[in-house]
Every structure is written in C-alpha cells, then in structure tokens.
C-alpha positions in Angstrom: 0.8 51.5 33.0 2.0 53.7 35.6 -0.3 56.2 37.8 1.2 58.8 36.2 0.7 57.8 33.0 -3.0 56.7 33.8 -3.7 60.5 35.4 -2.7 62.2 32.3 -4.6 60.2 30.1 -7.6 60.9 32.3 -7.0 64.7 32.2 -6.5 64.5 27.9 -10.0 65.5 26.7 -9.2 62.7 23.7 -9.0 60.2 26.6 -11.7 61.4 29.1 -14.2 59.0 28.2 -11.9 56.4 26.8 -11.1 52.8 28.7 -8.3 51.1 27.6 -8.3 47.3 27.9 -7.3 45.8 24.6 -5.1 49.1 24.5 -3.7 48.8 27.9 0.0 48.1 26.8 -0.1 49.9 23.8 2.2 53.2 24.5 3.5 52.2 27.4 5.7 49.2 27.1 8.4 48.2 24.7 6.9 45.8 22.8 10.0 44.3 21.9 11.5 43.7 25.3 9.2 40.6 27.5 10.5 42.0 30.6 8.4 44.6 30.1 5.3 42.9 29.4 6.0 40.8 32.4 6.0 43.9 34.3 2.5 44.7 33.9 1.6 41.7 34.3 2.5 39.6 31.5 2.0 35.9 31.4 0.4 36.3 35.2 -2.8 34.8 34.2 -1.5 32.1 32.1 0.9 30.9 34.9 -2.0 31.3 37.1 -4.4 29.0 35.1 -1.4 26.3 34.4 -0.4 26.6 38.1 -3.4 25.9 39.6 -5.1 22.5 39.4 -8.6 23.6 40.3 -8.4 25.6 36.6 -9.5 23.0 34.1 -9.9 23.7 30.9 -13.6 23.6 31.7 -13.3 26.1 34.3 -11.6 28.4 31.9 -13.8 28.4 29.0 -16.7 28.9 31.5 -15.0 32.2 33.0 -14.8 33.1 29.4 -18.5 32.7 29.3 -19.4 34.5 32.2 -17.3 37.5 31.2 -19.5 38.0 28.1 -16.6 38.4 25.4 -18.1 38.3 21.8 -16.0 38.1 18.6 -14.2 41.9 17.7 -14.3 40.6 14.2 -17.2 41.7 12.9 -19.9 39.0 13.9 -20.0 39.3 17.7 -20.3 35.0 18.3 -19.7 34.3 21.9 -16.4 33.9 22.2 -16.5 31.4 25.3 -19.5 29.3 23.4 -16.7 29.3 20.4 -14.4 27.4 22.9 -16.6 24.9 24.2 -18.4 24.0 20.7 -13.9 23.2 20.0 -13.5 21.6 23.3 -16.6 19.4 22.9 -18.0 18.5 19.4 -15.2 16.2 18.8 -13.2 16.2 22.0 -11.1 12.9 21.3 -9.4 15.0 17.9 -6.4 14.1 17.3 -5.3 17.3 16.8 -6.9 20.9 17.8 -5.7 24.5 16.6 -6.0 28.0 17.5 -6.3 30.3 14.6 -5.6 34.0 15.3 -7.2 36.6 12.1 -5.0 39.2 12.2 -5.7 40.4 8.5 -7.6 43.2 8.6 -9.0 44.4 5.6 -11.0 46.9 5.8 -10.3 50.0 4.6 -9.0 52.6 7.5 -8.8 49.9 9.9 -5.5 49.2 11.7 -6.9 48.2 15.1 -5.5 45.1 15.5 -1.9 46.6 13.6 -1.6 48.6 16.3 -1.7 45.6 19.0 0.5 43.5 17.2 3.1 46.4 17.2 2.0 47.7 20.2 1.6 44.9 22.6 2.4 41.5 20.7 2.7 39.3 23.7 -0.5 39.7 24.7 -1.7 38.1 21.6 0.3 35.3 22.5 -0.4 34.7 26.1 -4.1 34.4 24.8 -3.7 31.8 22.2 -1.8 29.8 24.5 -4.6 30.1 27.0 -7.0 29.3 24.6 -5.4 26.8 23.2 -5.7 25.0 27.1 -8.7 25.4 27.2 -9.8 23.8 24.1 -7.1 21.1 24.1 -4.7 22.1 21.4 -1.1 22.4 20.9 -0.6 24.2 17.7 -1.4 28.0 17.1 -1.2 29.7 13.9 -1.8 33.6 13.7 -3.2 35.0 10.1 -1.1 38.3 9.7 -0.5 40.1 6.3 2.3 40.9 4.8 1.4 44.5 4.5 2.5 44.9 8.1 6.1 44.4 8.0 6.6 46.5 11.8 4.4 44.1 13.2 5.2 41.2 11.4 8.6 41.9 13.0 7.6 42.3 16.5 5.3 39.5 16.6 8.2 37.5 15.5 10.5 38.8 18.2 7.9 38.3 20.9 7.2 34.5 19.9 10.8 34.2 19.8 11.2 35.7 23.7 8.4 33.8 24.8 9.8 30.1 23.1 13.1 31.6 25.4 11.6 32.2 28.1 9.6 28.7 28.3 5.7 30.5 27.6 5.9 28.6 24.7 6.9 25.3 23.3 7.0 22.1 25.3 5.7 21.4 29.3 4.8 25.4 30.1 5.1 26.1 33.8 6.3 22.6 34.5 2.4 21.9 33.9 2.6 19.4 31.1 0.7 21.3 28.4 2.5 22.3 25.4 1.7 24.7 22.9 3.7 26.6 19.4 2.6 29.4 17.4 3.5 30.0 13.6 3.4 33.1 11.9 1.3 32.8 8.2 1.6 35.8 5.8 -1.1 36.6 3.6 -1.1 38.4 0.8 -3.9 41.1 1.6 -7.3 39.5 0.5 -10.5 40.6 1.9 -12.1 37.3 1.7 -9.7 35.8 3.4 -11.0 37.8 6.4 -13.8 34.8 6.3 -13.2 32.2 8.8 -13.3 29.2 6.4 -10.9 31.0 3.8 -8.4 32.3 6.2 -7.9 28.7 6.7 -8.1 27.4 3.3 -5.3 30.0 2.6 -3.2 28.9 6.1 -3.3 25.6 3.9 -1.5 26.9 1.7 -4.2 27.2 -1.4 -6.6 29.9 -2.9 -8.0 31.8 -0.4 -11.7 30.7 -1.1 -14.6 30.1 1.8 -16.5 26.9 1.7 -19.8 26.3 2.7 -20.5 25.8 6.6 -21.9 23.7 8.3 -19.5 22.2 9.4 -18.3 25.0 11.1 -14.7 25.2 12.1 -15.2 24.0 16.1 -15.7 20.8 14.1 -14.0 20.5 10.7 -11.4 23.2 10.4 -7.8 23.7 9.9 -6.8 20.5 7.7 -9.7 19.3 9.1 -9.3 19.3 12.6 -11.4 21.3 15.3 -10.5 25.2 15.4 -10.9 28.2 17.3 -10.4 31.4 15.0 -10.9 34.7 16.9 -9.3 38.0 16.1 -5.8 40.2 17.5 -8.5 42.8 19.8 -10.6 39.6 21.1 -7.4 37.7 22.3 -6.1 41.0 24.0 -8.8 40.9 26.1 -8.3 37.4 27.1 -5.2 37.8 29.8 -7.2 40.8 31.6 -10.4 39.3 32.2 -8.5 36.3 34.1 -6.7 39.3 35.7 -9.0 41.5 36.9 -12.2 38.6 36.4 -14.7 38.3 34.6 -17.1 40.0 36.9 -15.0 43.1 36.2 -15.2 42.6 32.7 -19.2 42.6 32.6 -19.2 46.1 34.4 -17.9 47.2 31.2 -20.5 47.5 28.3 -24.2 47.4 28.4 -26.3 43.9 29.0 -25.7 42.0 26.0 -22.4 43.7 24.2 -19.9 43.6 27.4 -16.9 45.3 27.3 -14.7 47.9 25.2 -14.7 48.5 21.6 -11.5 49.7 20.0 -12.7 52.0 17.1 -10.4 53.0 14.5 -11.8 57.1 13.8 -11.4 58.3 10.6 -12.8 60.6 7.9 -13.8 63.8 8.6 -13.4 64.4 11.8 -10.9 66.8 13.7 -9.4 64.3 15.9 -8.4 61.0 14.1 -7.0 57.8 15.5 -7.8 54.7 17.9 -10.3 55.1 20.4 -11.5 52.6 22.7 -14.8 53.1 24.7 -16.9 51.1 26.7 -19.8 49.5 25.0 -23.1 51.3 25.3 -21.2 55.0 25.0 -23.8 57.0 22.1 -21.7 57.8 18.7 -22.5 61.8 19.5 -19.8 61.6 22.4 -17.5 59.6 20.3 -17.7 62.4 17.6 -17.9 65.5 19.9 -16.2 64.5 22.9 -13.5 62.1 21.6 -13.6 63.5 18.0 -13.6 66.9 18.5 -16.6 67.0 16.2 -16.6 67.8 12.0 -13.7 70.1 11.4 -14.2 73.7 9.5 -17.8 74.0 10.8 -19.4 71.6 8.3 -22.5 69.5 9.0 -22.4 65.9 10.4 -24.1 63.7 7.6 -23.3 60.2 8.7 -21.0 57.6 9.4 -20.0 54.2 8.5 -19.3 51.6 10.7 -17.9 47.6 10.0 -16.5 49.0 6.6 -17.3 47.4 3.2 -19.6 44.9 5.5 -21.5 47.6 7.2 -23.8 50.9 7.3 -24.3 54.1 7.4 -25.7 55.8 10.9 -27.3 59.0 10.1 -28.0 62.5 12.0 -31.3 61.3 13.7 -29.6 58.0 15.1 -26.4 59.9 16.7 -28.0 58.7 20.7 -28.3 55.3 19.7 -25.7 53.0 22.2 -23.0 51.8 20.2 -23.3 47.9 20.9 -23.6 44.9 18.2 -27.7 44.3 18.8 -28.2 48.5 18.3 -26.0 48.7 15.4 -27.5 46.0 13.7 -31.1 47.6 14.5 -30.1 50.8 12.7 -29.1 48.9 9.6 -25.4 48.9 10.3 -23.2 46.5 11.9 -19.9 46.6 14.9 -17.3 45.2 12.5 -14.0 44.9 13.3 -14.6 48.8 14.0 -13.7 50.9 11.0 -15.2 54.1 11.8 -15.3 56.4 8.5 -16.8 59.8 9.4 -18.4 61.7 6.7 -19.9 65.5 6.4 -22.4 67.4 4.6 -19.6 67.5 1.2 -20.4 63.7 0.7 -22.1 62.5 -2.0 -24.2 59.1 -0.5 -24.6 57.2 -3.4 -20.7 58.3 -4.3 -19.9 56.2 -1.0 -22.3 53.6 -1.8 -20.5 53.6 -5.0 -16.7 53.1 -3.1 -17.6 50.9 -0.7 -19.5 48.4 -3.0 -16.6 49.2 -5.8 -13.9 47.8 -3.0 -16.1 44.3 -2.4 -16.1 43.8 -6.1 -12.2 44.0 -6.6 -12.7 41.6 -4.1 -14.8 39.3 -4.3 -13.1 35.7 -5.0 -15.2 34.8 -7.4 -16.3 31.3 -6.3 -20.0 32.0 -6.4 -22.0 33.7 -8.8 -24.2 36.0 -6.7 -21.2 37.8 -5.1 -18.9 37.6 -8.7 -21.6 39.0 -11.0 -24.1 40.2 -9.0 -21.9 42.5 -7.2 -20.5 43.8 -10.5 -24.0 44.2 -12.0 -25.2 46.6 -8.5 -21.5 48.4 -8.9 -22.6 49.7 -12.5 -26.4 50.3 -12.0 -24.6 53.0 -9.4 -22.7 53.8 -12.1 -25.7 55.0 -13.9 -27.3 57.2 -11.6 -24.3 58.7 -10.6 -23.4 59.5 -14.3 -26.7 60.7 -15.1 -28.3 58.3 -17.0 -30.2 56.5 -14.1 -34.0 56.3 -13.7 -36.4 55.3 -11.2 -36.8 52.0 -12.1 -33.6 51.0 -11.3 -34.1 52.0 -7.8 -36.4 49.0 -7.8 -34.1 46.9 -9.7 -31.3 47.8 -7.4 -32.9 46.7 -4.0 -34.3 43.6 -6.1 -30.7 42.8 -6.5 -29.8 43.3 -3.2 -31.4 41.3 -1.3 -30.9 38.4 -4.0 -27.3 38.9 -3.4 -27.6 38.9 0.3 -29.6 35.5 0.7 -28.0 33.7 -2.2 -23.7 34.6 -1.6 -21.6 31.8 -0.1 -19.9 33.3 2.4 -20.2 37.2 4.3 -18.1 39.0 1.8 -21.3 38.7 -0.3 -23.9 38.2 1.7 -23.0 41.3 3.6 -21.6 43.7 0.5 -25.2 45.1 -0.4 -25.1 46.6 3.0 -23.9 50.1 2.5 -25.6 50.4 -0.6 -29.2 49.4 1.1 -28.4 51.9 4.5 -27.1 54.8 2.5 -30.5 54.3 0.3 -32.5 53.6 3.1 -31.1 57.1 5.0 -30.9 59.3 2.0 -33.4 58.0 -0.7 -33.8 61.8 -1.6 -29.9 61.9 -2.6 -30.9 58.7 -5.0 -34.3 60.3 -6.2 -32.0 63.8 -7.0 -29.4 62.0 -9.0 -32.0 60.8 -11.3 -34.9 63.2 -11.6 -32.7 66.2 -11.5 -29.7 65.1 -12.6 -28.0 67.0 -10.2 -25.3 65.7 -7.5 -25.9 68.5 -4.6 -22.6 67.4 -2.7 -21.0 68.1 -6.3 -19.2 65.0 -6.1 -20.5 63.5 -9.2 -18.2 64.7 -11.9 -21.0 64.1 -14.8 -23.6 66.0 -12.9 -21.7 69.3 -11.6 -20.7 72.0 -14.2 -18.7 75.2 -13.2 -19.7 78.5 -13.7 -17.9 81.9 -13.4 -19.6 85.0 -11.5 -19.6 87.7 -13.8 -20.1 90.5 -10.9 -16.9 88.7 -9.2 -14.7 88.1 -12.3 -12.4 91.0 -12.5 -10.2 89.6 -15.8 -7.0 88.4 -14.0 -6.6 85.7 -16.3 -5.5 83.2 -13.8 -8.1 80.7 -14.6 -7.8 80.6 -18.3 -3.9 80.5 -17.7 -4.4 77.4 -15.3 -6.9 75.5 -17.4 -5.5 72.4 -19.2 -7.7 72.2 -22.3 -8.3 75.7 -23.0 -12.1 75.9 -21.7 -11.8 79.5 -20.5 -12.8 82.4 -22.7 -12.6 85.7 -21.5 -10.3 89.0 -22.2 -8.0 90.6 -19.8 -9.8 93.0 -17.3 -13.4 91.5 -18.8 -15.3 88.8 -16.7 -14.5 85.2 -18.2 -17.2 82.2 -19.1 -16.4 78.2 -19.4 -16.7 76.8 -22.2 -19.3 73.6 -21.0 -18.9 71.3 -24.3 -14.8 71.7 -23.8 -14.7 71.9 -19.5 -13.5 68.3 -18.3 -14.5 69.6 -14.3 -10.7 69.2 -13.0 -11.6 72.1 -10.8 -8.4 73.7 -11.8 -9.9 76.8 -12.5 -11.4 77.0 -9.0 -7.9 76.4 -7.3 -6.6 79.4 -9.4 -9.2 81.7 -8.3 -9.5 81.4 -4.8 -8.7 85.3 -4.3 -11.6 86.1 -5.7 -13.9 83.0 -5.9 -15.1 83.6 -8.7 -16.0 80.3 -10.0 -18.6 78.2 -8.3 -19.8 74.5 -8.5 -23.3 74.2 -9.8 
C-alpha cells in the first residue's frame, strides 16, 4: 500500500476510524499477479522464519501466543494455544494437517470472500507458516463452490506460489515441505463446524461428531489438525512482520487486534469495515455507517449471524470485543453485522434467523432436528396471531433444552437470536399475543389496511391495481377495503402514493 493510497484512505470519512490489517492487500494489489504480493511484502515473514535457525517451530507458535490472535470464526480460541495443543498432544504423528474454513455461511457475510479474491496469497503464506510450526506438510483450504472468483484466484495463487518454490518440496532451501489442496463444498452451514468441515474434506456427509477428542488430537483422517479461518490466517504474515508487540497495541486487553465486520441492513453506508477491537458499535454505525438512512430509528443489530444476538439501543457504548459481546447476550462471529431500524418486526427476525438454522440443521441429533423445528412454529404462532402467553414459557423452556442438549454449535447456539431478541424486546412478544397487533406491520396476519376517507379523492387507482378485487368505492367517492377479501399485498398502497390515502393499521 502506497502513502498515497494510505492518505486518502485516512481523509475518507468511511475509513477514518478504520485499520486495515487482514484488509491490507485488498484494493491495492493484483491478486492474481505474486509479484505483487511480494512487493508489499509477500512471503517476507515466511522466508524469514525458514531462513533463520533461531525460529523453531517453538519460537513461532509462542510469538503467536504473545500477539494475542483469537479465532475470527466465531469462537475466539487462542489461536497460538490451537498450535501448540497440534504441535504437542501427539507430536510423534505421522502425519499433521492444516485445515483453512473458508465457508462462510452466514447470511451477509463475505468477509473472508473478499480475501480470498482480494489477497489470496496471504492465506497461503499463513498456512504454510502454520503448518511449520505445528509440524505438517499437507494443507487443505475448505472453500465453497459458491465462490467461483475466488475459487479461481486461490487456484492461481497456489499455482504461482508451487512456481515460485513457496510451496511444495524443501522451501527456502530449509528442508520443510509443505502442499495445499483446494476442497469445494457445497454450501452447508454445518459444515462451518470444525469436526464436520473435516468429515466433509473426507469426502462424506457433512455431519459433526462429538469432541473430545478435539481436532489438535484426532482430526483430519484422524491425524492432529489445526483449522482456523481465511481473516485469522491473514493476520498471520503481519504479526511476524510488524511483531507481535505491534499486534497487541491493537484491540483492548483480552480481544487484540482488528475485526473485519461485514455492514449490512439498514444502514446508509454498507460494506467491509475493519476496526480495531474495543471501538463502541455507535461509531461503527454513525461514523463508519453513516447512521440509519431516511431518518428512521436505530432499533438494534445482530452480530455472529444465525449463531448470534441482537445488541439494542441502550448497549450502543458497549466495546465491540468477544468477552463484551458475549456479556450483552450476543456473540463476535465470523462478523456478520445485520443492521435493523425502527420498521423491524423482532420476533419477525427471530423468526428468519431461527427459520435459516432449521433448513440447516443436519439432522444428526434430535435436539437441533426437531427441536429447532418445534421453536420455528411456536414463532409461527405468535406471529400469526394465535399465540398466547404460555408459550412464552414454553419457548424459553425449549431453548435452553436445545442449547445444553445439541451436538455440535449449529444447535447449541441457534436459540440465540430467538432468546436476545426476547430478552431486548419482550414487549414486541407480549403485543403480538395480547393485542394481536404487529406495530412494525411486518406480520402479514396481524396488519389490515385501511383507506382515509378525508384523503380519498375517488381516483380509482387502488381498486384498478388490486389483484382480487378488495376495493369498493365509486369514481370521485372515497373508497373502503374489503377485510374478508384483502390478502395485504400492499398493492393498493403502492398505487396511492400521491395521496396516501391508505394506511397500515
């Protein structure tokens, strides 16, 4: 990255408050072309670590340590205690491997997409660097196929780099070897789980298994594995860089570091951000966002995805780091950031998020398989009308059942959003069933329209545009909606936006 390129970034109010470390590359290179990775100083720290005798393998995974990288993936493990539990548990193994997750499945993320097409050899130069320090030789990198740009890319780059002797046999003349395959998958959320991911590398159903052991013991076809994700590995090759004393000036005491955040929703300024650990959600949304566009309300927002929570009005201060997050009821993710405003229905979202986990659920265990489907349709209830206060009870009952009792994190974590949206807006709940009313007016069976007489002027528009003939009304005379025939398309209001006319009650 250039100076001149690093000044205007600086002077963008969208980058202001920004630090781009996984996102260095991203922008500025061509990811295609490993001259120009080697430029900004590509492969530098692992020709430095397999130049230099004094860096053991030891040495490395204890600068990894002292940097304080956690896990981007969601759970926020130590990512140098990840490499010594591989290096050490069974450190005869025949065999080691370094697993990459680059499948991303939550819904509006594409954080790691965007390395991977953005700055691929990064990934790479990590995993071979890992893959030192932990003693293994084989890489594979979990990528789905729904990424076809940077499938391609990745391909090219590990190509370049097998050219240009990064990769393959004796690297740097240093005797350490190390390859790197590409896996597709086909785009299951479950497979985002450390012990499915490999199940599914395997080449069967992607399906978690029960841990302990964990992977740094019995992993990949049964070998000790590492598995982090595409952002953790990007910031592998800068901390040996810069060091890892740089690194922990970055962040707050326990979450070190940058997050990349992937901003979406309703919120003026979309897109990747990356911000320091410790910056409060507030600026992220005003000074990054832009704030909530056409002067609505913030309501809340939900972090880590299907997996995660909602943060509401009164925590916008809280630091953004994995120990706060967690506190609030939410969680970091792999930093889907889904902004929503005062036009959201709560238990609607609840509703989606939880209705995403049960398409995918596996199905191995019966917790996640039924219970999930039985907590989609008691939110079915309530938001059709039909709910009542007891299943409020019954609903948290279920739960927390589902939470202690799942086999892997898909289901242990899918009650989430249901249990932070309840737990911020219990009055949205409580209104859906005593009132039967949906005050976002989200809920198709709990909104009606209704046409203002003293605004109707007769134009006909909205009886003209309405598909099953709900409208009654004569030329020049205010009009009235038909309730028993009205299917709430919202047609009619589209029609009469010259006079609005017609309202949602």
């Amino acid at each position: 990255m250039s100076c001149t390129q690093t000044k205007s970034l600086a002077n963008t109010a969208f980058y202001k408050k920004q630090e781009r470390v996984a996102l260095r590359n991203c922008g500025f290179i061509d990811p295609e072309r490993i001259e120009e990775y080697i430029a900004v100083d590509g492969y530098k720290a692992l020709g430095m670590i397999l130049g230099d005798d004094s860096f053991t393998p030891e040495k490395v995974i204890e600068i990894v340590k002292a940097s304080g990288l956690r896990g981007r993936g969601g759970g926020g493990f130590s990512t140098g205690m990840k490499w010594h539990l591989a290096r050490t548990i069974i450190p005869d193994a025949d065999q080691k491997y370094v697993c990459c997750n680059a499948d991303e499945g939550d819904p509006g993320a594409f954080m790691d997409r965007s390395i991977l097409e953005g700055d691929p050899h990064a990934l790479i130069e990590a995993m071979a660097i890992a893959g030192y320090a932990i003693g293994a030789t084989q890489g594979y990198i979990y990528l789905r196929a729904e990424y076809p740009l940077a499938v391609k890319r990745l391909e090219i780059a590990i190509s370049q780099a097998k050219e240009y002797g990064l990769l393959g046999d004796n690297i740097f003349d240093s005797g350490f070897s190390f390859d790197l395959e590409i896996r597709l998958g086909a785009g299951a959320f479950v497979c985002g789980e450390e012990t499915a991911l490999m199940v599914s590398i395997e080449g069967n159903r992607g399906e978690p298994n029960p841990r302990p052991p964990f992977p740094a013991e019995k992993g990949l076809f049964g070998k000790p594995t590492i598995l982090n994700n595409v952002e953790t590995y990007a910031n592998v090759p800068r901390i040996f860089i810069k060091g890892a004393d740089w690194f922990t000036t970055l962040g707050t005491e326990k979450s070190k570091g940058t997050k990349v955040f992937a901003l979406g929703g309703k919120i003026n300024n979309t897109g990747l951000v990356e911000i320091p650990m410790g910056m409060t959600l507030r600026e992220v949304l005003y000074d990054i966002g832009g704030g909530i566009p056409n002067g609505k309300k913030y309501k809340a927002a939900q972090t880590g995805g299907p997996s995660g929570g909602c943060i509401a009005e009164n925590n916008l201060d809280i630091p953004i780091d994995y120990d706060n997050l967690i506190s609030i009821g939410s969680m970091m993710g792999s930093g889907g950031l889904i902004v929503m405003d005062e036009d959201n229905c709560m238990v609607d979202m609840a509703k989606f998020f939880l209705e995403f986990t049960v398409e995918e659920s596996c199905g191995k265990c019966t917790p996640c398989r039924i219970g999930t489907k039985r907590l989609y349709e008691m939110l079915e209830k309530i938001t059709s009308g039909n709910g009542e206060m007891s299943d409020l009870d019954e609903m948290i009952k279920l739960c927390k059942y589902i939470k202690k009792n799942s086999l892997c994190g898909l289901g242990q974590t899918a009650p989430n959003p249901v249990l932070s949206m309840y737990e911020n807006f219990k009055d949205e709940y409580i209104q859906h069933i005593k009132e039967k009313k949906c005050a976002a007016g989200i809920c198709e069976d709990l909104i009606s329209y209704m046409i203002l007489a003293e605004k109707c002027v007769g134009c006909t528009l909205c009886k003209r545009a309405c598909p099953v003939d709900a409208i009654i009304g004569e030329v020049k005379k205010p009009h009235v909606i038909d309730q028993e025939k009205c299917i709430k398309c919202g047609v009619c209001v589209d029609s009469c936006k010259k006079f609005s006319a017609i309202v949602k009650v």
